[in-house]
C-alpha positions as a Python dict, from the first residue, in 0.01 Angstrom:
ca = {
    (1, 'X'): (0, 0, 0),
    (2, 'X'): (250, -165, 238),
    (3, 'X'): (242, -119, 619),
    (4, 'X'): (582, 90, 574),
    (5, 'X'): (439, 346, 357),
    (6, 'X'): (127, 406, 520),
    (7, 'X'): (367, 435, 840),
    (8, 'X'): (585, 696, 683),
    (9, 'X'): (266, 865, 576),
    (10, 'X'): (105, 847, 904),
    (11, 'X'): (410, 1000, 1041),
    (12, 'X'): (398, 1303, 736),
    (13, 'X'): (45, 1425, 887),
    (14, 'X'): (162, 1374, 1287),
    (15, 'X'): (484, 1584, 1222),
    (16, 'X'): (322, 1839, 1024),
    (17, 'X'): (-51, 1877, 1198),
    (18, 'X'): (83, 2222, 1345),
    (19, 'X'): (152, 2330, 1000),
    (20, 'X'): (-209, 2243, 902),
    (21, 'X'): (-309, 2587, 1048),
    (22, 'X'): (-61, 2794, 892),
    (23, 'X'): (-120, 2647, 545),
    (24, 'X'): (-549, 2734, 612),
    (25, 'X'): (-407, 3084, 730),
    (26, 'X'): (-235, 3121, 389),
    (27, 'X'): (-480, 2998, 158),
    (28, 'X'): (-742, 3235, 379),
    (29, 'X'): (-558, 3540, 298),
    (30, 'X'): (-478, 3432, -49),
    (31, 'X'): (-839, 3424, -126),
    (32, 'X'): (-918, 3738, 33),
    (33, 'X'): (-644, 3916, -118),
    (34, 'X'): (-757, 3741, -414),
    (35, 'X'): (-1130, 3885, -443),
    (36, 'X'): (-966, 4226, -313),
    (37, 'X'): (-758, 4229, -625),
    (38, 'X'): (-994, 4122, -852),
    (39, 'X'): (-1208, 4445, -778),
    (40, 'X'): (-904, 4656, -951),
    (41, 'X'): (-851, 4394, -1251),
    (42, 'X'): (-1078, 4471, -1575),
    (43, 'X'): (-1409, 4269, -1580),
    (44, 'X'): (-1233, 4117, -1900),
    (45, 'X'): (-937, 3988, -1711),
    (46, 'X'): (-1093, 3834, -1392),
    (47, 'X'): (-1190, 3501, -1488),
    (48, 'X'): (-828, 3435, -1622),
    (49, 'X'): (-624, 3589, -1352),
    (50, 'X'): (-544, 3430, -975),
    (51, 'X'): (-337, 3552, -668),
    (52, 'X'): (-76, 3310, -682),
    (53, 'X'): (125, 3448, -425),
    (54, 'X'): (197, 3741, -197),
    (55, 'X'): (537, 3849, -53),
    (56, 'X'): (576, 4175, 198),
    (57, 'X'): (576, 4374, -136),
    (58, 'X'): (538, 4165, -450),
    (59, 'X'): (209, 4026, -568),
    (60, 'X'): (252, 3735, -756),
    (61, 'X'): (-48, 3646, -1024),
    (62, 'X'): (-108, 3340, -1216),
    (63, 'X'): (-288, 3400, -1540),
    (64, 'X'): (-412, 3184, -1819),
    (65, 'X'): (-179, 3234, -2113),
    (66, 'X'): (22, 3501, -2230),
    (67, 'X'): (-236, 3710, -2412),
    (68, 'X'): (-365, 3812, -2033),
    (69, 'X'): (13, 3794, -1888),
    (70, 'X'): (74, 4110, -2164),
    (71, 'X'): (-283, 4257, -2100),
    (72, 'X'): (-167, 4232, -1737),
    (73, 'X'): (174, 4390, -1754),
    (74, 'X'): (43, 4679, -1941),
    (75, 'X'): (-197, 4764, -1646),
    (76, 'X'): (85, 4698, -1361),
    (77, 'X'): (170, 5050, -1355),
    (78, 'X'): (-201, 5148, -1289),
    (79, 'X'): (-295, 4882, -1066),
    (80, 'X'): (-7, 4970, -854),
    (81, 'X'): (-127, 5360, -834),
    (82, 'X'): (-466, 5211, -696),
    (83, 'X'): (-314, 4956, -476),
    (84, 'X'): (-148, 5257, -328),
    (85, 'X'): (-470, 5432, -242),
    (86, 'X'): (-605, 5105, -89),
    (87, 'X'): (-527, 5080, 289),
    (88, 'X'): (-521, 4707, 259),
    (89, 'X'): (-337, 4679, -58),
    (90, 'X'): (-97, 4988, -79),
    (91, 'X'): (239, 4783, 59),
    (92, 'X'): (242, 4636, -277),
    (93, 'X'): (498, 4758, -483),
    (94, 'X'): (569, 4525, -751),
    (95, 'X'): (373, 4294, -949),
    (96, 'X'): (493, 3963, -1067),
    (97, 'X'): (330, 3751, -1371),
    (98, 'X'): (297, 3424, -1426),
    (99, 'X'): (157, 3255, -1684),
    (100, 'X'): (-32, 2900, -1570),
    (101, 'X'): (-157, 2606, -1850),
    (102, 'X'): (-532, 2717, -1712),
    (103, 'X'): (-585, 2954, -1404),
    (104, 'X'): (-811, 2778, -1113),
    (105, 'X'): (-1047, 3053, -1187),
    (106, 'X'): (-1105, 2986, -1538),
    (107, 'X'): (-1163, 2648, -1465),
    (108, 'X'): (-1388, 2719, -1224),
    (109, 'X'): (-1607, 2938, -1453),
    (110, 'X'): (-1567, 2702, -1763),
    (111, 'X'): (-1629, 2347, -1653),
    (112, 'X'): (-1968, 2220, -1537),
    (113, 'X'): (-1864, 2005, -1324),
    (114, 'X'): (-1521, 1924, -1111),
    (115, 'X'): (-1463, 1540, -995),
    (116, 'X'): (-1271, 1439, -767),
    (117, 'X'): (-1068, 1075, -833),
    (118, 'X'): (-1201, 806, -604),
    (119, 'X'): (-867, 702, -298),
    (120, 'X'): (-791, 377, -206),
    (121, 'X'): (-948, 298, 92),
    (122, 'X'): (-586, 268, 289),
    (123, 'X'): (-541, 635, 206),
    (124, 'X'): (-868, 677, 275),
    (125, 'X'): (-881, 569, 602),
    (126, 'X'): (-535, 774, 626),
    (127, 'X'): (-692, 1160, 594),
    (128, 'X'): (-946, 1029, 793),
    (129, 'X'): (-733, 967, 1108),
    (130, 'X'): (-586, 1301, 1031),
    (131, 'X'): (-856, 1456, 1026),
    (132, 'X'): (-939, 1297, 1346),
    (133, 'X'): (-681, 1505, 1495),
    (134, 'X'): (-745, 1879, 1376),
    (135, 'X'): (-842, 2145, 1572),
    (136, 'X'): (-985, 2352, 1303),
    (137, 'X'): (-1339, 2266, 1230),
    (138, 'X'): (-1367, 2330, 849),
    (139, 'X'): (-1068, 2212, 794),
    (140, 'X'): (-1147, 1908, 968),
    (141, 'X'): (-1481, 1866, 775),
    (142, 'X'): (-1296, 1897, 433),
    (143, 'X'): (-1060, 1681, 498),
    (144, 'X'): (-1347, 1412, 617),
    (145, 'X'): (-1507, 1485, 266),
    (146, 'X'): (-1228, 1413, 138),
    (147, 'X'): (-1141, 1087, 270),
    (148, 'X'): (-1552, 984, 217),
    (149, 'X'): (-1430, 968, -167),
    (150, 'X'): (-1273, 625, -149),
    (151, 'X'): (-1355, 392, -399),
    (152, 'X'): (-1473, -18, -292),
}
């Protein structure tokens, strides 16, 4: 990698460190809302189906393939009539479907192991000056992991 493009890089992560937080916010409540939904979808359905997405009042949810995506739309109307009783869930008002190659959650479930390709060590040495300069902790230690995965 030339000295230019690790510059421009360099300068990616600089101007958008204050957007480092919001992103962690958003994949925080995504997970949360996540589990929250999964507790409404049928035992079934759970391993196939992900919170993609959440909007003031649309839920958006990646699924597998379209088998679950039809499963899914013919439960909307009942979901939404629980979601309604749920304090933290009843401003949703509409659910959206969309239908992923593989949901993260299936893969999770389904593959023994997950690897990670190896970075060069310019990149490398890249997320580790980042992460140099975060203020959140576990963010901060991922992204250290992260750039500990370079290859020789």
């Amino acid at each position: 990698m030339n000295a230019a493009k690790l510059k421009k890089a360099a300068d990616l992560f600089e101007n958008t460190q204050g957007n480092w937080q919001t992103i962690l916010s958003k994949v925080k409540a995504l997970n949360t809302l996540n589990k929250k939904v999964a507790d409404y979808l049928d035992p079934s359905m759970q391993a196939y189906c992900q919170v993609a997405n959440f909007t003031t009042n649309k839920l958006i949810i990646a699924v597998a393939n379209s088998s679950i995506a039809t499963q899914l739309r013919y439960q909307a109307g009942y979901l939404l009539e629980r979601f309604s009783r749920d304090r933290t869930l009843r401003h949703i008002q509409h659910i959206e479907i969309k239908i992923q190659a593989v949901a993260p959650s299936f893969l999770e479930a389904h593959s023994p192991t997950r690897t990670m390709p190896t970075l060069s060590p310019a990149t490398a040495e890249l997320i580790k000056k980042a992460a140099e300069e975060l203020t959140d902790p576990q963010l901060q230690e991922i992204m250290q992991r992260i750039a500990s995965r370079q290859h020789e």
